[in-house]
LUMGU-628101 format. One line per field, with one value per atom (N, C-alpha, C): residue in one letter; z, x, y. Coordinates in steps of 0.1 Angstrom, whole numbers, plus 2048, in hexadecimal, padded with zeros to 3 digits. Layout:
<gubas>
rest (A	...) $
pz (Z	...) $
px (X	...) $
py (Y	...) $
</gubas>
This chain:
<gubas>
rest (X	X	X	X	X	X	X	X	X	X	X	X	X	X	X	X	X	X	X	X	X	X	X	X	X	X	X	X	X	X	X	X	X	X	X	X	X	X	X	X	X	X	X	X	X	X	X	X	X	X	X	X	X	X	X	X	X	X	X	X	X	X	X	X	X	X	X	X	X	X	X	X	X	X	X	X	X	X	X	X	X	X	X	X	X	X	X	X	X	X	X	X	X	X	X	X	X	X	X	X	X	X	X	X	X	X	X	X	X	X	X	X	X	X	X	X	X	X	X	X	X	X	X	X	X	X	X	X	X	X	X	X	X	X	X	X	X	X	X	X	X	X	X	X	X	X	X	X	X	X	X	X	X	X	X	X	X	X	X	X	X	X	X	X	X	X	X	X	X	X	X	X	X	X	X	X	X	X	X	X	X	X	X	X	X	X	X	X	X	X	X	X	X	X	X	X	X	X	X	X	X	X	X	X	X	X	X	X	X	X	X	X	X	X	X	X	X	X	X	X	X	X	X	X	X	X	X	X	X	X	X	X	X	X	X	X	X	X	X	X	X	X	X	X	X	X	X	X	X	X	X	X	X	X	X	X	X	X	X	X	X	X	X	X	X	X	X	X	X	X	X	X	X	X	X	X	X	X	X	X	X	X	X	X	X	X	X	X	X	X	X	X	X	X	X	X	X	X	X	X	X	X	X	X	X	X	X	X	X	X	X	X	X	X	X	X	X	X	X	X	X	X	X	X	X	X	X	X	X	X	X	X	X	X	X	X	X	X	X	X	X	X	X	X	X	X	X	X	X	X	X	X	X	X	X	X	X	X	X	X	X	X	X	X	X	X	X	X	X	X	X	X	X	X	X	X	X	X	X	X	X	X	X	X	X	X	X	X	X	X	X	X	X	X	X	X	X	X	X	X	X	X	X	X	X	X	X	X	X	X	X	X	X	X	X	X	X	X	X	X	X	X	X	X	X	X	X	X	X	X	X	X	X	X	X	X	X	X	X	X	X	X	X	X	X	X	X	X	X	X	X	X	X	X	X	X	X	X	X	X	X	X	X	X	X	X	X	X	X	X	X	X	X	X	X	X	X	X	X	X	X	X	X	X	X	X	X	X	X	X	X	X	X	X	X	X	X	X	X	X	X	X	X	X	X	X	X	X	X	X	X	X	X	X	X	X	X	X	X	X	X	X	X	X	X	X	X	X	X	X	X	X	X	X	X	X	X	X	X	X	X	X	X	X	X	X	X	X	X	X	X	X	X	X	X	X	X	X	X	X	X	X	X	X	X	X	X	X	X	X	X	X	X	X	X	X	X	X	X	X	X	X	X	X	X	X	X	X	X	X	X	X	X	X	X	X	X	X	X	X	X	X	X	X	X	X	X	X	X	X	X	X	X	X	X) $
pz (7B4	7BA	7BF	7C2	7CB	7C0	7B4	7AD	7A2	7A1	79B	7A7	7B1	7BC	7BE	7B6	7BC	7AC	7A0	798	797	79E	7A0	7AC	7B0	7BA	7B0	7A9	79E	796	792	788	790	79C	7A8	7A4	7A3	79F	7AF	7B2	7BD	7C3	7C6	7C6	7D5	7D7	7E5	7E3	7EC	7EA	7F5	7F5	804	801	811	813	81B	816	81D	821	82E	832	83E	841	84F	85D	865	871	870	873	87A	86D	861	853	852	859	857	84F	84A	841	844	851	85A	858	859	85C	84E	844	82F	831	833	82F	831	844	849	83F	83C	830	825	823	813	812	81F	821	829	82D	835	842	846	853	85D	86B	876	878	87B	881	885	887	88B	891	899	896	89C	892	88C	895	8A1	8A6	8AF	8A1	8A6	897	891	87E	877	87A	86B	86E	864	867	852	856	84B	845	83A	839	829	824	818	814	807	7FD	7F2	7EE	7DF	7D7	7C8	7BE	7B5	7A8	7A1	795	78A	781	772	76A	75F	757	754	74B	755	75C	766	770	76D	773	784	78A	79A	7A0	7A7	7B0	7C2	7C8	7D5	7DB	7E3	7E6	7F2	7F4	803	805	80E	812	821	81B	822	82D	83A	83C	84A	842	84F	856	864	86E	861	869	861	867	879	880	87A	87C	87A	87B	88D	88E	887	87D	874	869	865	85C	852	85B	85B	854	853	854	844	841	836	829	823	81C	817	825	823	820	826	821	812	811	801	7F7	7FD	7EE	7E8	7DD	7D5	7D1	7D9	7D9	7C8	7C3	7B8	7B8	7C0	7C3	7D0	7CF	7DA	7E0	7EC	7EB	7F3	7EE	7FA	7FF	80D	812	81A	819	825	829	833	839	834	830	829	833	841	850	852	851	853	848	847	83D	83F	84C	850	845	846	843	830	829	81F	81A	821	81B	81B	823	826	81A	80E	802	7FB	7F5	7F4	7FB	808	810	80C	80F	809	7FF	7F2	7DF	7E1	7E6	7EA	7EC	7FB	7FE	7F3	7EB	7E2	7D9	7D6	7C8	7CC	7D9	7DB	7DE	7E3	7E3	7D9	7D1	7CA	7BF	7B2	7A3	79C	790	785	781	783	77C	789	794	7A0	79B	7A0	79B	7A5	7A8	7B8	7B3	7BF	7C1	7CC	7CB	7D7	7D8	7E9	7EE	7F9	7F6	807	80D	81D	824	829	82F	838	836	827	824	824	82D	837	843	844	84D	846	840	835	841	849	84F	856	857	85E	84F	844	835	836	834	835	825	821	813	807	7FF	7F3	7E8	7DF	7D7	7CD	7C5	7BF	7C1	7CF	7D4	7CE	7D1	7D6	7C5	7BF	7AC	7A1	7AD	7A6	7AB	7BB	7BA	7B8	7B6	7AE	79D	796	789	78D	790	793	799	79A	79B	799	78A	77E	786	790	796	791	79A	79C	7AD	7AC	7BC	7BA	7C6	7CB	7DF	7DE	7EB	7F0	7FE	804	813	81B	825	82C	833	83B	840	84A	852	850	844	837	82F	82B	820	813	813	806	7FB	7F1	7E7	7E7	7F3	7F7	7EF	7EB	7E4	7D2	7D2	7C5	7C2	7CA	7CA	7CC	7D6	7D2	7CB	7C2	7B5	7AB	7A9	7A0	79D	7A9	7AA	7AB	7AF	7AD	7A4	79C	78B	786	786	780	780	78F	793	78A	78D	785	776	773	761	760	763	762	769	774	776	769	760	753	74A	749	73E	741	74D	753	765	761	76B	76F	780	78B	791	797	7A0	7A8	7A9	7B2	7C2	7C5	7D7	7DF	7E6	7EF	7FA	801	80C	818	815	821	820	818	81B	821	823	830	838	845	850	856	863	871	87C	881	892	898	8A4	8B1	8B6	8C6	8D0	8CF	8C7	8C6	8BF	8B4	8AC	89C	891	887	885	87D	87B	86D	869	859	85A	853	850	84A	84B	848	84F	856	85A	86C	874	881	882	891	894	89E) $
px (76D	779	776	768	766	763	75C	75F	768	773	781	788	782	78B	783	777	772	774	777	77D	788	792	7A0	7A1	795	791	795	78A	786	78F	79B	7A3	7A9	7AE	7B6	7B0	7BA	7B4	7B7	7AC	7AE	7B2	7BD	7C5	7C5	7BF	7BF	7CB	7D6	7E0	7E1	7DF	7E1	7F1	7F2	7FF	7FE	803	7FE	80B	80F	819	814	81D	81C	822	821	81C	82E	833	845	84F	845	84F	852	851	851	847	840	834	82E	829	825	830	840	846	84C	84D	84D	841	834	829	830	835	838	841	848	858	854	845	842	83E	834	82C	834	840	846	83E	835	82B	835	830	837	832	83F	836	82D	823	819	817	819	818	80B	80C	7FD	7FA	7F0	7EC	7DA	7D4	7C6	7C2	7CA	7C1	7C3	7CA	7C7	7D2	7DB	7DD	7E0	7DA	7D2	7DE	7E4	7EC	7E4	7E9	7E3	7F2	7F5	7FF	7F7	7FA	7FA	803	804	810	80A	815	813	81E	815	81C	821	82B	830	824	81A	810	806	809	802	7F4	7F3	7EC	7F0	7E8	7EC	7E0	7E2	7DF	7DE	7D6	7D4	7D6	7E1	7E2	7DC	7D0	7D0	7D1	7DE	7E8	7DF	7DD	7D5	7DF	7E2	7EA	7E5	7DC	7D7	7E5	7DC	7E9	7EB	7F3	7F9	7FA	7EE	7F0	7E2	7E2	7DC	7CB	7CE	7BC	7B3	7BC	7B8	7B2	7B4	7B4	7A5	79A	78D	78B	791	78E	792	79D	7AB	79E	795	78E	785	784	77B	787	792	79D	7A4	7A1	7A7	7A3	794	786	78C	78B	78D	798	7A5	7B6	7BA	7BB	7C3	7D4	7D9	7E5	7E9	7F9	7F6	807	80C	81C	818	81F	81C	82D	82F	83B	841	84C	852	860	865	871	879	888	891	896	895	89F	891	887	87D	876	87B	876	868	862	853	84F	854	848	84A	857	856	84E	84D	841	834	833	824	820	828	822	81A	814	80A	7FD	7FF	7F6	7ED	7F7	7F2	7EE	7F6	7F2	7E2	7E0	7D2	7CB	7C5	7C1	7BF	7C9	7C6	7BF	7C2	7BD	7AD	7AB	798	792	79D	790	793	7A0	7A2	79E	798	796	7A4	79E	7A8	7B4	7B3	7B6	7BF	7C4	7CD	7DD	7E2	7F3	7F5	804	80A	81A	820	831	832	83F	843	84F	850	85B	861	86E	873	87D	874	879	883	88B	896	8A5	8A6	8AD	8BE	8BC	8C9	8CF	8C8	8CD	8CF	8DA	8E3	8E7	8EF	8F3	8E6	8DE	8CF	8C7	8CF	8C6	8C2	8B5	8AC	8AA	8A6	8A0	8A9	8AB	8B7	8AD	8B2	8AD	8A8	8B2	8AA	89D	89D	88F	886	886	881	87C	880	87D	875	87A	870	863	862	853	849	854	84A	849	851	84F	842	840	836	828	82A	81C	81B	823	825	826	830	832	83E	843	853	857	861	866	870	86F	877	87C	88C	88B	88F	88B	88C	891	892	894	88B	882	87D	881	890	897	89D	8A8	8B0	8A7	89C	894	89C	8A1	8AB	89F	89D	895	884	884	874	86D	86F	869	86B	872	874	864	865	85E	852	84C	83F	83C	845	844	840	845	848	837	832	827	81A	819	813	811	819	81A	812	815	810	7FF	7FB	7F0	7EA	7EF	7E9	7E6	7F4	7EF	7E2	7E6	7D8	7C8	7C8	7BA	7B9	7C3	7C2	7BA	7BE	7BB	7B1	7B1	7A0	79F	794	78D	786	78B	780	777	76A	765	772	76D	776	775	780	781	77E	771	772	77B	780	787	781	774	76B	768	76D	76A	779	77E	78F	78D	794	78C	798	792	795	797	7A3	7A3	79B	793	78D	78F	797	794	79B	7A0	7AD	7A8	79A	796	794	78A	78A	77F	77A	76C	774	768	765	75A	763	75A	74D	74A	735	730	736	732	72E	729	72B	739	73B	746	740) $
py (939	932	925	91F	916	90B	912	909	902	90E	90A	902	903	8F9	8E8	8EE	8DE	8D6	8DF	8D8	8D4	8DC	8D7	8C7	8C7	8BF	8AE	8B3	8A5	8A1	8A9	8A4	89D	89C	893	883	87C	86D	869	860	85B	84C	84B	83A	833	828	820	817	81C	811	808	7FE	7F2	7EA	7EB	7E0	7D7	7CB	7C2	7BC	7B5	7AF	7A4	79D	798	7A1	7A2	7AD	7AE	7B8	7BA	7B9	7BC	7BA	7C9	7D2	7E4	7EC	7E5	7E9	7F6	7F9	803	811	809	818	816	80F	816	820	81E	829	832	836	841	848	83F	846	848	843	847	855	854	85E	872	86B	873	87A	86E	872	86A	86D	869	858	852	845	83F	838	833	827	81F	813	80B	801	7FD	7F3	7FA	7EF	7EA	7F2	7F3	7EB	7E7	7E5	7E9	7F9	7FF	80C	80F	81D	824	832	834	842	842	850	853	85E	867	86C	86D	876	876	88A	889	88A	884	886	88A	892	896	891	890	888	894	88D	892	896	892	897	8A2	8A6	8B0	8A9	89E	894	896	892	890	88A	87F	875	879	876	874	868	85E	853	852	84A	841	83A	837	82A	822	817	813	807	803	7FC	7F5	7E9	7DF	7D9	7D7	7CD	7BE	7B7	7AC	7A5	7A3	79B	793	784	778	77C	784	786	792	799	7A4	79D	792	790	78E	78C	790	79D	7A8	7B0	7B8	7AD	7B0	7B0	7AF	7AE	7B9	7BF	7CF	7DD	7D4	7E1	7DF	7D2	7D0	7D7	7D9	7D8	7E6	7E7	7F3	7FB	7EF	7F8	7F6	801	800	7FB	7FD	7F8	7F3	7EC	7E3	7E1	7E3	7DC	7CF	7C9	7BA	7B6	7BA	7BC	7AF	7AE	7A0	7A7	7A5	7A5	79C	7A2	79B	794	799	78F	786	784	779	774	768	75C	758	75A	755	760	76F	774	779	76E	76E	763	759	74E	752	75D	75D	768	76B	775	76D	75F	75A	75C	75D	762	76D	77A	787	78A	784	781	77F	771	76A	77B	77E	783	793	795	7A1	79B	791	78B	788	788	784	790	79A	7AA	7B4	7B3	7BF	7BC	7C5	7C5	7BB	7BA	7B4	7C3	7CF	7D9	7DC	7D7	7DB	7D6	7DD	7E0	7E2	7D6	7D1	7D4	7D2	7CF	7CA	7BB	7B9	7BE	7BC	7C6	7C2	7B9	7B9	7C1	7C5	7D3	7CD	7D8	7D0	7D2	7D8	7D1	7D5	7DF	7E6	7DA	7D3	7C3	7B7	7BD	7B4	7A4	7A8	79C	793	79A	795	78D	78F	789	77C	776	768	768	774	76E	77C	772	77C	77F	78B	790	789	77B	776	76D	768	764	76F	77C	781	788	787	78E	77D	773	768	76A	764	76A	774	782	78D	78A	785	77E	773	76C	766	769	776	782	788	789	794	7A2	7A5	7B0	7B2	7BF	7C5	7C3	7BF	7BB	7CA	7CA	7D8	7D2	7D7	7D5	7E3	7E2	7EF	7F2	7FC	800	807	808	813	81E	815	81B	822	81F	82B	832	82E	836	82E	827	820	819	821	81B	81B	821	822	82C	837	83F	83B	837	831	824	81B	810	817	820	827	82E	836	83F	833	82C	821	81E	815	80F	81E	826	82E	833	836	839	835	825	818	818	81A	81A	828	833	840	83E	835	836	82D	81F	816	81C	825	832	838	839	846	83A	833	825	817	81A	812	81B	822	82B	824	824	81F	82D	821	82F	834	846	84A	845	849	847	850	854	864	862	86F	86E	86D	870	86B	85B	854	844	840	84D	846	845	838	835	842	843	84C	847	847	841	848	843	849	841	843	840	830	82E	825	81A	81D	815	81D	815	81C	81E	82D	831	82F	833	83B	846	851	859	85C	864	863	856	84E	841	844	83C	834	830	830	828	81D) $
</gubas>
């Protein structure tokens, strides 16, 4: 049994998804709604969730959603969380324009730690504060044409489109694992709050 379970272990493809946003774009509470875990909010660096899916070809994936702060003095740090994400959402608030200019920003910063083989989407949240709208949808499907992505907009708050947009891009990411295999990801290289900071497992804190 232990070892029909640690083979059932191995077929699990294992996918690091990071989101990247500027801090107050809801980024933190989409995981929560992707993940259907409780709230968190992100305010030590890092907050860390897991889902698994299971796909039409009997295939199934383990996601770790990886979700750095989006504040300025994190940003040291945005490099060690990038390294190895197969996929990626890069998120802006449809009611704040600051933090739609600043997707160049985040583009940058994937494009210097992640592989050639990472599959992204942008996404602006929000998008239940129609009268509160700064930036419209077709802003918002040029600049993802211009980084050969899929723009998707969404809601945290409603859940409106949010599981769609991570089905979508996780897919994407699973087929491209099927058709260029990275090393896997252990679950012991997920970090761990202690004590209101981050370890890693098998590691020091």
């Amino acid at each position: 049994m232990q070892v029909a379970g640690a083979a059932a272990q191995e077929d699990i493809k294992m996918i690091k998804l990071i989101i990247m946003g500027q801090t107050q774009c809801g980024k933190t509470r989409l995981i929560s709604e992707i993940t259907s875990s409780a709230y968190i909010p992100n305010m030590n660096g890092m907050v860390f969730r897991q889902k698994d899916y299971n796909f039409e070809d009997g295939g199934r994936a383990r996601v770790m959603f990886w979700d750095p702060c989006g504040q300025d003095r994190y940003d040291s740090h945005t490099r060690m969380y990038t390294r190895g994400s197969q996929c990626a959402i890069v998120c802006f608030d449809v009611t704040d324009r600051e933090s739609f200019d600043k997707i160049e920003k985040y583009m940058k910063k994937l494009e210097e730690g992640c592989t050639d083989n990472l599959v992204k989407v942008l996404v602006g949240n929000k998008s239940d504060l129609m009268q509160e709208r700064k930036v419209f949808p077709d802003e918002g499907e040029k600049v993802a044409e211009h980084y050969n992505c899929k723009y998707f907009e969404t809601s945290a708050e409603t859940g409106e489109n949010v599981q769609e947009m991570a089905g979508y891009l996780i897919k994407l990411a699973y087929e491209k694992e099927l058709e260029f295999p990275t090393q896997s990801l252990r679950l012991m290289d997920a970090p761990i709050g202690r004590g209101g900071g981050i370890c890693w497992r098998g590691g020091a804190c």
